[in-house]
C-alpha positions as CSV (number, residue, x, y, z in Angstrom):
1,X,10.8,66.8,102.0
2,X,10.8,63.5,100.1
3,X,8.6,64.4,97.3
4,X,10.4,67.7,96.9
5,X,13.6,65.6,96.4
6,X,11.7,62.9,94.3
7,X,10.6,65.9,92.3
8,X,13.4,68.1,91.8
9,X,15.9,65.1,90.8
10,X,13.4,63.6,88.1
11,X,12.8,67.2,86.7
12,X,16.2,68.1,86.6
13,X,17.1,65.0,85.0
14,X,14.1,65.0,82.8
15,X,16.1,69.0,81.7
16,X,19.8,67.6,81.3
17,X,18.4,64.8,78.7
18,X,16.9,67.6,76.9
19,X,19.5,69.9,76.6
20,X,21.9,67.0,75.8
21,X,19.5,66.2,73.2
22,X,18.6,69.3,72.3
23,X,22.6,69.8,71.7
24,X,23.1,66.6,70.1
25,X,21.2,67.3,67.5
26,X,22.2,71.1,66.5
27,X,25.6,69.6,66.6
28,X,25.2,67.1,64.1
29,X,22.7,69.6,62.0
30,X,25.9,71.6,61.9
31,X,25.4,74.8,64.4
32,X,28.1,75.4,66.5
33,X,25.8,78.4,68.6
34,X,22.1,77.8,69.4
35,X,20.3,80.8,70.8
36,X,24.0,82.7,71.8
37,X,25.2,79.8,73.7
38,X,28.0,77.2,72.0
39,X,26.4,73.6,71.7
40,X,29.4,72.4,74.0
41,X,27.9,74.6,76.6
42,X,24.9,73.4,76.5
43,X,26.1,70.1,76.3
44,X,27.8,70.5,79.8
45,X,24.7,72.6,81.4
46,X,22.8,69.0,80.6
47,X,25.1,66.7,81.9
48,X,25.6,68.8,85.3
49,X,21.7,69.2,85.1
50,X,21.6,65.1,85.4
51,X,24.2,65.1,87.8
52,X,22.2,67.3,90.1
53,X,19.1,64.7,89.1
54,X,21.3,61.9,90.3
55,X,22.1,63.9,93.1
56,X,19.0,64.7,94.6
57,X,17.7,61.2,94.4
58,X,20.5,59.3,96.1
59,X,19.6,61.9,98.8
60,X,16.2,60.4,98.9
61,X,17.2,57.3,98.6
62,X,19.7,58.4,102.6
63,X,16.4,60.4,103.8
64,X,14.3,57.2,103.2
65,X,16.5,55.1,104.9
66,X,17.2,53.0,102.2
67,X,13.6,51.6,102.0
């Protein structure tokens, strides 16, 4: 259970930097849609994406007893 919590969290996080990247820099290259989805949007899919991250490893962090 732990590793699949270790896991998940850094892979989600490891997505939401990417697509806040990923949005960052269409944004400032002047694209307000990248591939049918508005750069805002995918702004917000990353930073819920990390969110979940942050998520899952604070629940690790409970499930390990604080070790």
């Amino acid at each position: 259970m732990t590793s699949i919590l270790l896991r998940g969290g850094q892979l989600a996080g490891l997505v939401g930097i990417l697509l806040i990247v990923v949005s960052v820099i269409a944004r400032l290259g002047g694209k307000f849609m990248l591939g049918g989805f508005a750069t805002g949007t995918l702004m917000l899919a990353g930073i819920g994406a990390v969110s979940v991250g942050c998520f899952l490893l604070l629940w690790l962090l409970i499930e390990r007893g604080g070790r």
